[in-house]
C-alpha positions, 0 to 999 in steps of 0.5 A: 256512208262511212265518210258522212258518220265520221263527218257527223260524229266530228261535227257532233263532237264540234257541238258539245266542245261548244256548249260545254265552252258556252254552258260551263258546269257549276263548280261545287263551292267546296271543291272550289275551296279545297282546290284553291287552298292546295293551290296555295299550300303548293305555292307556298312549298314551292317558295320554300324549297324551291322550283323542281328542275324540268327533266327536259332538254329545253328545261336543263337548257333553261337551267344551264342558262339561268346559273350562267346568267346570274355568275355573270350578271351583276344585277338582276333585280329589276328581272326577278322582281317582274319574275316573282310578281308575275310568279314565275321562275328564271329558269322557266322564262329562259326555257320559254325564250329558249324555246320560241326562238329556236321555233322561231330559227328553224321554222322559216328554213323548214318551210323553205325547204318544203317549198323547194322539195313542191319545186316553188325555187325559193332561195335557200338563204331566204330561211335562215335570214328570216329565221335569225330575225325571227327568232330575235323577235320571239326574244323581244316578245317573251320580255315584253310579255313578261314586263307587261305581265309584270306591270298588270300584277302591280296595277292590281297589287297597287289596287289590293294595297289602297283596298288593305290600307282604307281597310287598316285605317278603318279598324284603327279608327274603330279604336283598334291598334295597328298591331291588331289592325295590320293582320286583321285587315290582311285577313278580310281581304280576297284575292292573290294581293291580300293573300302576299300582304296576309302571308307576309304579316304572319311571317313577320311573326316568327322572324321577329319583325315588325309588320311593315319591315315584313311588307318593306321585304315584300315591296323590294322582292316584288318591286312595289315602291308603294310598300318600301315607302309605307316601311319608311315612313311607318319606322319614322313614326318610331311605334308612336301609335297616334303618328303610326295611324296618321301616316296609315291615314294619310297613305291610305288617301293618297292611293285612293286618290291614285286609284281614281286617277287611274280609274278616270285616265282608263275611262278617258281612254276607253272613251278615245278608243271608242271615238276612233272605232266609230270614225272607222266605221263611219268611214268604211260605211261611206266608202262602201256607199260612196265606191259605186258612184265614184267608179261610175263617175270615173269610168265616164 
């Protein structure tokens, strides 16, 4: 009896874990507000003085790596462009990578001692092997994740820039000019690239540049190409501002020509992957069919 309420009530636990997954409560739209705005005046600290140390041993581990890391690596661009767009630390992706592969080194071993102690007779050097090629893998796997992440942001960050520039090109030709624009813009937009370009622009302010040297700065930080050239191209129009509102024109097209292009070749291999699922099925469907006949036939 007192088994079966410890089953009902687990089971019953079970059931409202799933609901409440299903069913999610309506979040109150000031508390959502309030909630993302010291979500932002967090991040925004943080930027400005700095990630707190992990009092860890993986995160004094993954800080000792990291000073070691940038005294003995001449570049590191490439890496903390992806850790900034991705809004992560060096310190944080190292503790990550540190800690997988030693989960991964030690983990192999351990099973292998515990089949040895239920007296299965796996060799021992069997774990270690594995556990140095696994651990590797789990080096291999957090950049690859880190990259891929990487590489996502900058696809919706590239999508936010085509949105800011149609926007910017749009007040300009409603007879506004590009100092009022750029910001202006930067303020319609949601979402995390408007908030960088917006924060960027209003930042520009109290250094004393220009609003395209301030997104220059931020395309290098977060390895936009897309933004270093616009500050390229907008100092060649030398603060002309009929030249500077051609050339936000004309980039403005060409990222949403981009941005359809992309649209069109995830379509085209949206479409392919659903080919390829339905000739699986297809395929399964008639071996299913198929497989009583053909071991009849085999079988006479």
């Amino acid at each position: 009896m007192v088994a079966f309420m410890i089953a009902a009530g687990f089971l019953a636990a079970a059931l409202l874990h799933v609901y409440r997954l299903a069913v999610p409560a309506r979040t109150d739209l000031a508390t959502a507000v309030g909630r993302w705005d010291h979500a932002r005046a967090r991040a925004t600290q943080v930027q400005r003085i700095g990630t707190p140390s992990d009092p860890s041993l993986g995160g004094r581990a993954g800080t000792w790596l990291a000073d070691q890391l940038r005294r003995r690596t001449r570049d590191l661009t490439a890496l903390q462009q992806d850790l900034v767009i991705t809004g992560t630390t060096l310190e944080a992706h190292l503790t990550k990578t540190l800690t997988l592969a030693v989960a991964g080194l030690l983990g192999p071993t351990a099973i292998v001692a515990v089949l040895n102690a239920a007296d299965l007779a796996v060799p021992l050097q069997f774990g270690p092997a594995l556990g140095v090629a696994l651990a590797a893998a789990m080096g291999l796997l957090t950049t690859r994740e880190l990259r891929e992440g990487a590489k996502q942001r900058r696809a919706d960050f590239r999508r936010g820039l085509s949105i800011y520039l149609d926007l910017v090109a749009m007040s300009m030709q409603a007879g506004r000019g590009h100092g009022e624009a750029l910001p202006a813009a930067a303020a319609i937009g949601a979402g995390w690239p408007f908030t960088e370009l917006q924060d960027a622009i209003e930042g520009a302010r109290f250094s004393g540049l220009t609003a395209w040297a301030a997104l220059g700065a931020l395309g290098q930080r977060v390895g936009m190409r897309e933004l270093t050239d616009l500050d390229g191209a907008l100092q060649l129009a030398n603060d002309d501002g009929a030249k500077v509102r051609a050339t936000l024109v004309a980039r403005a097209e060409t990222l949403r020509e981009q941005r359809i292009a992309d649209a069109e070749a995830a379509s085209a291999q949206a479409t392919e992957s659903m080919k390829f699922a339905l000739i699986v099925m297809v395929f399964a469907f008639l071996s299913y069919e198929l497989y009583p006949s053909v071991a009849r036939l085999m079988a006479g």
